[in-house]
C-alpha atoms as a printed R data frame, in Angstrom:
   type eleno elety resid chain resno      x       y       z
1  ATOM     1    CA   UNK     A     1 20.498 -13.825  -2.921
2  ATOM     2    CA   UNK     A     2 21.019 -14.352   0.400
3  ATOM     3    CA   UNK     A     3 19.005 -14.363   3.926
4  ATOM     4    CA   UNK     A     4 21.497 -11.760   6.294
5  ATOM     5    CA   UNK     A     5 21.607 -12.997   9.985
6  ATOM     6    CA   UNK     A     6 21.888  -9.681  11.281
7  ATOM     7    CA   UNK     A     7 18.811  -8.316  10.240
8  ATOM     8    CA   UNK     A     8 16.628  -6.047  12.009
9  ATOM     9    CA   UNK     A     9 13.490  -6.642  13.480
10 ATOM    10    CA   UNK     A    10 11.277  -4.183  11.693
11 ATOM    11    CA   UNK     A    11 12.394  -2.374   8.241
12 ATOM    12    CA   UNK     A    12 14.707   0.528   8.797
13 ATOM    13    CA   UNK     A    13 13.375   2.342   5.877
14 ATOM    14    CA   UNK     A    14  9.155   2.497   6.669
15 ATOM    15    CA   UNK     A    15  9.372   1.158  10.442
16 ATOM    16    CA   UNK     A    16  6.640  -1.905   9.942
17 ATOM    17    CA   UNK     A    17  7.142  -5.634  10.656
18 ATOM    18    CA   UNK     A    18  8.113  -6.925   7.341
19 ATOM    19    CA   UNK     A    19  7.791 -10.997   5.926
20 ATOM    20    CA   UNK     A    20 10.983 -11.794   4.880
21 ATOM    21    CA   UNK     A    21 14.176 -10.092   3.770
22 ATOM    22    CA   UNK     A    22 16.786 -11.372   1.325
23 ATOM    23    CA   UNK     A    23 20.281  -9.609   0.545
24 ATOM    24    CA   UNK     A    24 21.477  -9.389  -2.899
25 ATOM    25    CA   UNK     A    25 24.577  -9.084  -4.213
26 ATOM    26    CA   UNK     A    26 23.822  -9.015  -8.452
27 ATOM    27    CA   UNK     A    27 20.911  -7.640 -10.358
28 ATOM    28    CA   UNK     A    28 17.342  -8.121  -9.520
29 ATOM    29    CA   UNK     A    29 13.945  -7.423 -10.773
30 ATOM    30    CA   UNK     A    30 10.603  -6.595  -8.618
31 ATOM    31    CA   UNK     A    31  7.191  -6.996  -9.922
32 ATOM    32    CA   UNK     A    32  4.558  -6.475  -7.557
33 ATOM    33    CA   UNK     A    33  1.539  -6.112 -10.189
34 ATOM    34    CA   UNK     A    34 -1.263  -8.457  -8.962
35 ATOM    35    CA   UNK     A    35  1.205  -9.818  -5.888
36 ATOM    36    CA   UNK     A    36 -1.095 -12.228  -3.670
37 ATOM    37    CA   UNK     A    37  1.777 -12.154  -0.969
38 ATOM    38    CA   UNK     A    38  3.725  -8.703  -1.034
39 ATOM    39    CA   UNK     A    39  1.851  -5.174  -1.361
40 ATOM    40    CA   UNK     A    40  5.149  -3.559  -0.931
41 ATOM    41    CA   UNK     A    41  9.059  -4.233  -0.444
42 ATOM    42    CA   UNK     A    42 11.181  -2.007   0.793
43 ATOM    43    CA   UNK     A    43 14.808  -1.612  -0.490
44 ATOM    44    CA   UNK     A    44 18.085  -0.775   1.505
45 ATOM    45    CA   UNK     A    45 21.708  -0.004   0.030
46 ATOM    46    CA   UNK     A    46 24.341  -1.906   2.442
47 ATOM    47    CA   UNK     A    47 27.685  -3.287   2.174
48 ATOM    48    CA   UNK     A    48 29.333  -6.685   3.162
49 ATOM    49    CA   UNK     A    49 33.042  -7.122   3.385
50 ATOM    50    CA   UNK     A    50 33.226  -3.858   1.008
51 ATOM    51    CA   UNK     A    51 30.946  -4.840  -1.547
52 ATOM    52    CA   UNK     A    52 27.657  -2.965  -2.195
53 ATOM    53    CA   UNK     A    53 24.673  -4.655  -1.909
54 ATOM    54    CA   UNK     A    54 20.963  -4.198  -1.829
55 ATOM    55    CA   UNK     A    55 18.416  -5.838   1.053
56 ATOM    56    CA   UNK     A    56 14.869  -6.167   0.272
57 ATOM    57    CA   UNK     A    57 11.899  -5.695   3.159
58 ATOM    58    CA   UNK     A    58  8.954  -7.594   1.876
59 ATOM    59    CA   UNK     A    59  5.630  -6.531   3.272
60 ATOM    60    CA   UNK     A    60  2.512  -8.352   3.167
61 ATOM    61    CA   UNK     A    61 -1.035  -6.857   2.185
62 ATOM    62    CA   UNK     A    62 -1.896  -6.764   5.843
63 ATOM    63    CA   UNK     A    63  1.263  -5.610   7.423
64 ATOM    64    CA   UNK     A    64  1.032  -1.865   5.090
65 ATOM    65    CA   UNK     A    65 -2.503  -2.341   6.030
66 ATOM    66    CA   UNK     A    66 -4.384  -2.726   2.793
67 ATOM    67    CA   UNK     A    67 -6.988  -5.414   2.438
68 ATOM    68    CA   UNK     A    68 -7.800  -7.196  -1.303
């Protein structure tokens, strides 16, 4: 996983301020059951020197607007 320099301002796939975004290159796994932090994360296909790879928008509870 990696943090990408380049990346945007607000998610390109919902349009909200997001927490944090990491770039992956291998498999992953996302489990948001019972999530104190992230309510939602938001996944983008990309590329990086011609390899595929996936970037994940996490949002917090309050950011999608959802209260505990």
């Amino acid at each position: 996983m990696d943090v990408p320099a380049d990346a945007p301002g607000r998610c390109p796939v919902c349009d909200v301020a997001y927490d944090s975004v990491s770039d992956h290159h291998a498999g992953v796994m996302v489990n948001l059951v019972d999530n104190a932090r992230y309510r939602r994360v938001c996944f983008e296909p990309t590329a990086r020197d011609d390899e595929p790879r996936v970037r994940f928008y996490h949002h917090t509870h309050e950011q999608v607007g959802v209260d505990d």
